[in-house]
C-alpha positions in Angstrom: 61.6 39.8 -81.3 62.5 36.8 -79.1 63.6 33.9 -80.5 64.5 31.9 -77.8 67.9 31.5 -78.9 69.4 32.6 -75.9 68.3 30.5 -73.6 71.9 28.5 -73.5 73.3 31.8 -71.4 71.3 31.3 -68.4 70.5 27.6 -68.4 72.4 24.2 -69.1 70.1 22.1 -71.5 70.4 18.3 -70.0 67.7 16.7 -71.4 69.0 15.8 -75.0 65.4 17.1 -76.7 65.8 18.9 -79.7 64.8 22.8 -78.9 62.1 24.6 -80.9 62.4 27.9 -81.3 60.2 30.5 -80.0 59.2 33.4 -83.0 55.6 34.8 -81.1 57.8 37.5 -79.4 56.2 37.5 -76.4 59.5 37.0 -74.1 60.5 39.7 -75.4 57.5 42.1 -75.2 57.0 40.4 -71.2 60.6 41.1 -70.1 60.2 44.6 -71.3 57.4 45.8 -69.7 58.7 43.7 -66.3 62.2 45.7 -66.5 61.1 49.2 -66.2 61.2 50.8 -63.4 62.2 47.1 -61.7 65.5 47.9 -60.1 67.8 47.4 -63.1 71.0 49.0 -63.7 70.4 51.8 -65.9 72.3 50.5 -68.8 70.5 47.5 -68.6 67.1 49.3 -68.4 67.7 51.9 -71.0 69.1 48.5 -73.3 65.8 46.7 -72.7 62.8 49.5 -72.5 65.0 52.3 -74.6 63.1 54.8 -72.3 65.9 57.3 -71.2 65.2 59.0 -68.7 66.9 61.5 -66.0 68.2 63.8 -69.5 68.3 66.8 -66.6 70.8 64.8 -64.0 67.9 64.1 -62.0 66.7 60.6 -60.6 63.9 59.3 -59.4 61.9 60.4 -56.8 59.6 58.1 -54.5 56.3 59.2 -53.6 55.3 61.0 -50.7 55.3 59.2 -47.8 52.8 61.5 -46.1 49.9 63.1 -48.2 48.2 65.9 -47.2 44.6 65.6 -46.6 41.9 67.3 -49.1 39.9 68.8 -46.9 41.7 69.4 -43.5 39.3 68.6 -41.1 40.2 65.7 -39.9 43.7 64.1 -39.6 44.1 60.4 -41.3 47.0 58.4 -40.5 48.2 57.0 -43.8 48.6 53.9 -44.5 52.1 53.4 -45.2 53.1 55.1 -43.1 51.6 52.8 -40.1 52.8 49.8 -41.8 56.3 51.2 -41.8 55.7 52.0 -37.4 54.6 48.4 -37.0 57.8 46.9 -38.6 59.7 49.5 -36.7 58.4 48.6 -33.7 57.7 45.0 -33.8 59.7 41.9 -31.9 59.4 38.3 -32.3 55.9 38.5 -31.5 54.8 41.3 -33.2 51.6 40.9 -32.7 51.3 41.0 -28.5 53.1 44.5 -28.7 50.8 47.7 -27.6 51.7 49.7 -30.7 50.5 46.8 -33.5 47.2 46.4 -31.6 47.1 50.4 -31.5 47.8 51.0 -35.3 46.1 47.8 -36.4 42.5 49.2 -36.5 43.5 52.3 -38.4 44.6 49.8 -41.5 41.6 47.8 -41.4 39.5 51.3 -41.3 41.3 53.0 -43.8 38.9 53.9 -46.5 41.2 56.0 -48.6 41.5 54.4 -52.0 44.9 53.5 -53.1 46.8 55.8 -55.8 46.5 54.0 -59.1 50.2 53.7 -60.5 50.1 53.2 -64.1 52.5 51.2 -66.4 53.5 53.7 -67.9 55.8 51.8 -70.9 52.9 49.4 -71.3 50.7 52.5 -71.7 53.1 54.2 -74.2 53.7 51.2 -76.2 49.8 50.1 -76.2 48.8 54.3 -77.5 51.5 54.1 -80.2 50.4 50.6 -81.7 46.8 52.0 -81.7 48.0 55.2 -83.3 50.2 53.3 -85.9 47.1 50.7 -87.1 44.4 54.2 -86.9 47.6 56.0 -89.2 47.6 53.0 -91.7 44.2 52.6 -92.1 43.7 56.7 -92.5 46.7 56.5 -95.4 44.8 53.3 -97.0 41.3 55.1 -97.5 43.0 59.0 -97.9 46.1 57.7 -99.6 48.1 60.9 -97.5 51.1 60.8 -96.1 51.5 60.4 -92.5 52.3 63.5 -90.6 54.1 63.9 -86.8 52.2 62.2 -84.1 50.3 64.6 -81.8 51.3 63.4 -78.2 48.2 65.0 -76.8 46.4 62.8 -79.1 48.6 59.9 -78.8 48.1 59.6 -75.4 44.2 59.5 -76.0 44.0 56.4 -77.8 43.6 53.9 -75.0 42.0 54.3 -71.7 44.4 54.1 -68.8 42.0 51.6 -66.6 43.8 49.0 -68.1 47.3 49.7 -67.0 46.8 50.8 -63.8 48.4 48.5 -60.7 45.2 47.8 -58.4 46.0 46.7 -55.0 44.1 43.6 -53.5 44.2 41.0 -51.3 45.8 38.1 -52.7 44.2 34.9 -51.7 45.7 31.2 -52.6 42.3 29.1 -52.8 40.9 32.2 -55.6 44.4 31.6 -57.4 44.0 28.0 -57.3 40.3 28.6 -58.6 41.1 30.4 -61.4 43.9 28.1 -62.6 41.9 24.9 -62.3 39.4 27.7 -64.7 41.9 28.0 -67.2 42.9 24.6 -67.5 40.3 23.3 -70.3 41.1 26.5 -72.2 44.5 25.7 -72.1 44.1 22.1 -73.2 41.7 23.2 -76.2 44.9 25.3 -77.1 47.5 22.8 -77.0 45.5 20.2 -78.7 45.5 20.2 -82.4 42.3 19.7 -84.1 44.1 17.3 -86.9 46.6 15.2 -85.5 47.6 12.0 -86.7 47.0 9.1 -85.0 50.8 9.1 -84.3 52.0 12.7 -82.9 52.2 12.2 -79.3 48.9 14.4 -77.2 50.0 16.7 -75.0 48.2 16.8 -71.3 47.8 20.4 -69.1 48.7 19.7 -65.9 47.9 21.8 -62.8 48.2 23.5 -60.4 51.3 21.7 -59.4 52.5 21.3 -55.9 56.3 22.1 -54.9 57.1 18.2 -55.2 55.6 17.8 -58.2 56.9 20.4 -60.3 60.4 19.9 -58.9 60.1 16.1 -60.0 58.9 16.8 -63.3 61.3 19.7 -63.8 63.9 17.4 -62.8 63.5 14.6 -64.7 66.6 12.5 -66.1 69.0 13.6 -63.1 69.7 12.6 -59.7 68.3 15.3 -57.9 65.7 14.0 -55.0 62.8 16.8 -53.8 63.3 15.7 -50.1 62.8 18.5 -47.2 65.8 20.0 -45.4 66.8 18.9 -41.8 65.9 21.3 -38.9 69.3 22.3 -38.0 70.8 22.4 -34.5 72.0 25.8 -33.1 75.2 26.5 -31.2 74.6 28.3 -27.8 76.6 29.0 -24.5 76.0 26.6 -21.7 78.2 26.8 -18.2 81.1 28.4 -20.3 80.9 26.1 -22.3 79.2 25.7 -26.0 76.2 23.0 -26.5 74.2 22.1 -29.7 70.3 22.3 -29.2 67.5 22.3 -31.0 66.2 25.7 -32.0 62.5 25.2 -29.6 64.8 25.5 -27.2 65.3 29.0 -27.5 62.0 29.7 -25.7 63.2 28.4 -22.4 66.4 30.4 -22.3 66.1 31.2 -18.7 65.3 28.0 -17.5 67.4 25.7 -19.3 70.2 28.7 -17.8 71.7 29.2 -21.3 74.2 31.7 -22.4 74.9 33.8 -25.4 77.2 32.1 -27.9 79.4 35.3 -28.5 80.6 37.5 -25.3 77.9 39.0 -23.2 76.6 42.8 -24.1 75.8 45.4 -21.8 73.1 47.8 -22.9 72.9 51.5 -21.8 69.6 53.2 -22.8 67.8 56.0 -23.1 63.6 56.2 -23.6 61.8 59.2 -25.4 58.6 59.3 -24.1 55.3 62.2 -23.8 55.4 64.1 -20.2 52.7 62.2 -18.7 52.4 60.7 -15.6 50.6 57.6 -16.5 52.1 57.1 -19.4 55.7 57.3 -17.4 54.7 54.9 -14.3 53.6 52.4 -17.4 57.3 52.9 -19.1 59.4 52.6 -15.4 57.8 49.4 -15.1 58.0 47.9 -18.1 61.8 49.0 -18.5 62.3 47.4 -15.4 61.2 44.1 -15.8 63.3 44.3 -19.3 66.4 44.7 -17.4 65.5 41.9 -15.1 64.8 39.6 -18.0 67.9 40.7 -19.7 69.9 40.3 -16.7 68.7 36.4 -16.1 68.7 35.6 -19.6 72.4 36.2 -18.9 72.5 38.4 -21.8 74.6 41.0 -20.2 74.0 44.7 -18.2 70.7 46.6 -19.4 70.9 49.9 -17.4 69.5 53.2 -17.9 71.7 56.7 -18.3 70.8 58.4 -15.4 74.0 60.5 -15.4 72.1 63.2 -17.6 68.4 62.4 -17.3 65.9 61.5 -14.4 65.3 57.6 -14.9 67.1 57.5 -18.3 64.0 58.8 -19.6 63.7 62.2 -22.1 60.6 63.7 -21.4 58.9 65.2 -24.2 56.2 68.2 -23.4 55.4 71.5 -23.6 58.9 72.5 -22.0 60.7 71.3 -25.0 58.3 72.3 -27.3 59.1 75.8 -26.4 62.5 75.5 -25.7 63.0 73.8 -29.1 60.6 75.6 -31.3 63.4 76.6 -33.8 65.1 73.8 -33.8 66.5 72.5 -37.7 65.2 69.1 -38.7 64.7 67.2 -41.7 62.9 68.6 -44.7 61.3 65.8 -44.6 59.4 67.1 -41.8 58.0 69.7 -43.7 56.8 67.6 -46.2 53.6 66.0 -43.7 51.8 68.7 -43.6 50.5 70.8 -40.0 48.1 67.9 -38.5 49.0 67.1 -35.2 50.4 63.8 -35.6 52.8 65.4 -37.9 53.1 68.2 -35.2 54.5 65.6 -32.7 56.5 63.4 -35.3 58.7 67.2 -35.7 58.6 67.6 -31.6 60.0 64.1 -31.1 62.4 65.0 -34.1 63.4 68.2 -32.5 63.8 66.7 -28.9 66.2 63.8 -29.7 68.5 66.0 -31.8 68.5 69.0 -29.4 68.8 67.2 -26.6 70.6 63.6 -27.5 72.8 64.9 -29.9 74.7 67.3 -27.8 78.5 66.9 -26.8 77.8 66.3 -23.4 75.1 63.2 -23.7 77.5 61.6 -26.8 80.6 61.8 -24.1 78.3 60.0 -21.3 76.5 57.7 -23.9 79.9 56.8 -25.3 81.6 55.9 -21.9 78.4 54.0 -21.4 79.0 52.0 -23.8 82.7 51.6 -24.0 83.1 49.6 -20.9 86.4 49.3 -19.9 87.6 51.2 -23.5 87.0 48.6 -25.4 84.5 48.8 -29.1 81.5 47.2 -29.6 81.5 47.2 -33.1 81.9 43.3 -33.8 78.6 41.7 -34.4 78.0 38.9 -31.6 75.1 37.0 -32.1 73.4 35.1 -29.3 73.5 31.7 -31.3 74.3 30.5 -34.6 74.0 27.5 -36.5 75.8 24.5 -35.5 78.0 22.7 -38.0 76.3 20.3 -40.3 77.8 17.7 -42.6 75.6 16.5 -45.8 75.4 12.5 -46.2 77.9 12.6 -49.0 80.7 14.4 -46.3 80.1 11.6 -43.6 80.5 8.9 -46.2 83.6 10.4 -47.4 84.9 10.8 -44.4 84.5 7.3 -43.2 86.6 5.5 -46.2 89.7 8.0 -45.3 88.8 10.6 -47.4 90.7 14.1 -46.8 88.1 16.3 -47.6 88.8 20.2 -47.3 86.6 22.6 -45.1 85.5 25.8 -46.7 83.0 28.1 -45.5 80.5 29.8 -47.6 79.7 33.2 -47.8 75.9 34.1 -48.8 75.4 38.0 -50.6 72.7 39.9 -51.3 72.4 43.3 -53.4 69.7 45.3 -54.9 69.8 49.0 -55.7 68.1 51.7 -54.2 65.0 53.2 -55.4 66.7 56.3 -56.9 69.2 53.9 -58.9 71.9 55.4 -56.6 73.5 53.2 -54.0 74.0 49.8 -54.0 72.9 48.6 -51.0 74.6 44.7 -49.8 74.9 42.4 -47.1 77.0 38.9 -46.6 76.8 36.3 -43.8 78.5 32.9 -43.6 76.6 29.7 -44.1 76.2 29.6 -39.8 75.2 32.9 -39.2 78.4 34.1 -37.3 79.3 36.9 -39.7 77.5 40.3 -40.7 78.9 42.8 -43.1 76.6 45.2 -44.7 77.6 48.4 -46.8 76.1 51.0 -49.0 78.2 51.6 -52.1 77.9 54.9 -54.1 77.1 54.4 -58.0 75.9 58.0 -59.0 76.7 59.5 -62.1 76.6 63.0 -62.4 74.5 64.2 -65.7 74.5 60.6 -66.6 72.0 61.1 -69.9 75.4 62.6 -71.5 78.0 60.6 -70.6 77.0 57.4 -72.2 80.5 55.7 -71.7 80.1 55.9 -67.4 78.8 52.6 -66.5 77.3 52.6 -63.1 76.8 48.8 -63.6 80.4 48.4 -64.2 81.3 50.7 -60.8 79.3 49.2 -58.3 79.8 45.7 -59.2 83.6 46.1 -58.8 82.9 48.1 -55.8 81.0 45.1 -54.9 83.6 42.5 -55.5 86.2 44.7 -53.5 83.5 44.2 -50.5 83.7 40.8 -50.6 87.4 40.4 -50.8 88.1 42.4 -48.1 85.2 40.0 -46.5 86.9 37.0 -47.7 90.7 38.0 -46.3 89.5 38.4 -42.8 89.7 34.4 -42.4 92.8 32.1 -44.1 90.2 29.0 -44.4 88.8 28.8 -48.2 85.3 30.4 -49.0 82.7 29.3 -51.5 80.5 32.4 -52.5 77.4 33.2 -53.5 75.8 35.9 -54.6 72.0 36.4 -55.0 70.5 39.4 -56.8 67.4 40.7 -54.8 65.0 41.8 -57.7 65.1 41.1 -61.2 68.5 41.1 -62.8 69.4 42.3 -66.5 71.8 40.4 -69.0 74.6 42.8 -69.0 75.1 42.5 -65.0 74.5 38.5 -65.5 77.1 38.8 -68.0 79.3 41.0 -66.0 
């Protein structure tokens, strides 16, 4: 049960009010069924839910991507998996590309239903309360003992229709409706049928905008709900570096701007079907890319033609019979023998038998290595020009020595298999990237109950940063943001 009483952990009380504490237990019960299966640390899972899980050494598994169809006959495209092309595939205009106006009617007539995911703890917790009250009241009018739970039976007690995710549409003006709803129920609850004519009445307001929940949440400090300045980016202009406003971006060319970072030159290579039309239609549209590349003064964007006609790896029936044995992913295997799936394993099979040979990594590599050197370093086009808050400027103008630090955003979340840590950092003007994928498995970690993957990977973590932080002598300010929910031992930790 939640009483509320450790609320000081997380936040700093600075209103003064005296604190009532909370006995309904419905924290508690909330942060349960929110935790499982939410992206936790195991430790902290297994400490809130107390479902252990993975006894065996395995770990969890995502669904399918691809399902196989029931009857065969004809070949459905799933959903997810078109969702996951589109945000391949898309730019900054998503939407004018060939392949999202291609997939798009597919997800609009997709009339497979959705598979129903079920809360499972929820479920578990709702049968064995409903088992528990049947038991009592079979003891009162019997006056038997109770016996051991049949989990057939105990899994019986409730329907599932109830704790199963459905997936809609969310709209904003129905959410708004149904608040505005609730709001006499909510009122009637609040307000006590015999109060004095001197307890204070309490009003439900709502729905609150941004503004005003920030100005009632903030009440009794200094903090102003204003909005944040549009800042100013930092781009290359006749070798030299000029502060714009980002609309500016769209008229690159003709405002004859230059990347903020070194030019790079591009060396590429396009997989595409053995069709005529369909390679006329790529020629020309990798050829005005070049051109636009080129005057956008972004740097070389050639094609590999030392090894392939055009820079461009045909894929027919040639390779598909040349390649037929060809190992790929066992993935693959998993999509079942329609013919999209048929082509996704042809594709698969081209670029590794043909890509990933010696030869076209030696050509692809002096490509790219122009004149030896790496192109490792991330070099973004433009960044953020430097900003100073009104506080700054007004130190500043009285003499005050006020030290420069730069700050250094994170962001982690674990993997779906509880895994990998998976992290990235940037500085506060967009001129760093560091990402890495830090290993946390445990082998046969149901046993050994003193391995703490939370423990691992968050050291790992730190390390990260450090070696993050040391590349630069000027001070840093970090901060670190969990993506996800985040559990009381890793707050703590």
């Amino acid at each position: 049960m939640s009483t509320g009483g450790d609320v000081g952990v997380y936040l700093v009380d600075t209103s003064g009010e005296s604190q009532y504490k909370c006995t309904c237990g419905f924290s508690a019960v909330r942060n349960r069924a929110c935790a499982y299966n939410s992206g936790l640390f195991y430790e902290d899972e297994l400490d809130i839910t107390g479902a252990r899980e993975d006894l065996d050494g395995s770990y969890r598994l995502k669904p399918p991507l691809v399902k196989l169809p029931d009857d065969g006959k004809e070949e459905k495209w799933p959903q997810v998996l078109i969702t996951i092309m589109q945000a391949q595939c898309s730019t900054l205009f998503s939407s004018l590309t060939l392949l999202f106006k291609f997939t798009k009617p597919y997800l609009r007539s997709s009339a497979e239903p959705a598979h129903k995911e079920l809360r499972e703890l929820e479920l578990m917790d709702g049968c064995e309360a409903c088992m528990n009250a049947l038991d009592q009241s079979r003891q009162y009018w019997d006056g038997c003992s109770s016996g051991k739970q049949d989990k057939a039976l105990l899994r019986s007690c409730i329907h599932t229709w109830a704790y199963s995710r459905a997936v809609s549409t969310v709209n904003s003006q129905d959410v708004v409706r149904v608040m505005r709803s609730l709001q006499p129920y909510l009122q009637e609850a609040i307000q006590r049928k015999n109060k004095k004519l001197w307890e204070a009445t309490y009003n439900v307001a709502g729905p609150l905008t941004w503004r005003q929940f920030h100005k009632l949440a903030g009440r009794g400090t200094e903090e102003q709900c204003e909005p944040q300045p549009i800042p100013s980016l930092l781009v290359g202009h006749d070798k030299d570096w000029m502060s714009l406003s980002p609309y500016a971006v769209s008229y690159w060319d003709k405002l004859l701007l230059e990347p903020y970072s070194s030019s790079r030159d591009v060396a590429y290579v396009v997989v595409a079907p053995d069709n005529e039309h369909v390679l006329s239609s790529v020629r020309v549209f990798f050829k005005e890319l070049s051109s636009t590349y080129d005057v956008c003064r972004l740097g070389k964007h050639t094609p590999i033609t030392k090894i392939l006609r055009d820079g461009i790896l045909r894929v027919g029936k040639t390779a598909a019979r040349k390649l037929a044995d060809e190992k790929v992913d066992v993935w693959f295997s998993q999509i079942g023998d329609s013919p999209a799936a048929a082509r996704l394993k042809l594709y698969a099979q081209v670029c590794k038998g043909h890509l990933a040979l010696t030869s076209s990594l030696a050509a692809l590599t002096t490509c790219l290595l122009l004149q030896k050197q790496v192109m490792a370093m991330f070099r973004p086009p433009y960044i953020l020009a430097p900003a100073k808050d009104k506080q700054t400027e007004l130190g500043e103008s009285f003499g005050e020595a006020v030290e420069k630090c730069t700050v250094l955003f994170c962001e982690y979340c674990l993997t779906y298999d509880q895994r990998h840590l998976l992290a990235v950092c940037t500085d506060d003007r967009g001129e760093l990237l560091e990402t890495t994928v830090i290993n946390i498995e445990i082998p046969n970690r149901g046993r050994r109950k003193k391995a703490s993957a939370r423990r691992i990977g968050l050291r790992k973590l730190w390390d990260f940063l450090l070696g993050v932080m040391s590349m630069s002598s000027s001070p840093w300010r970090l901060v670190i943001g969990r993506f996800g929910r985040i559990g009381h031992g890793e707050l703590m930790g």
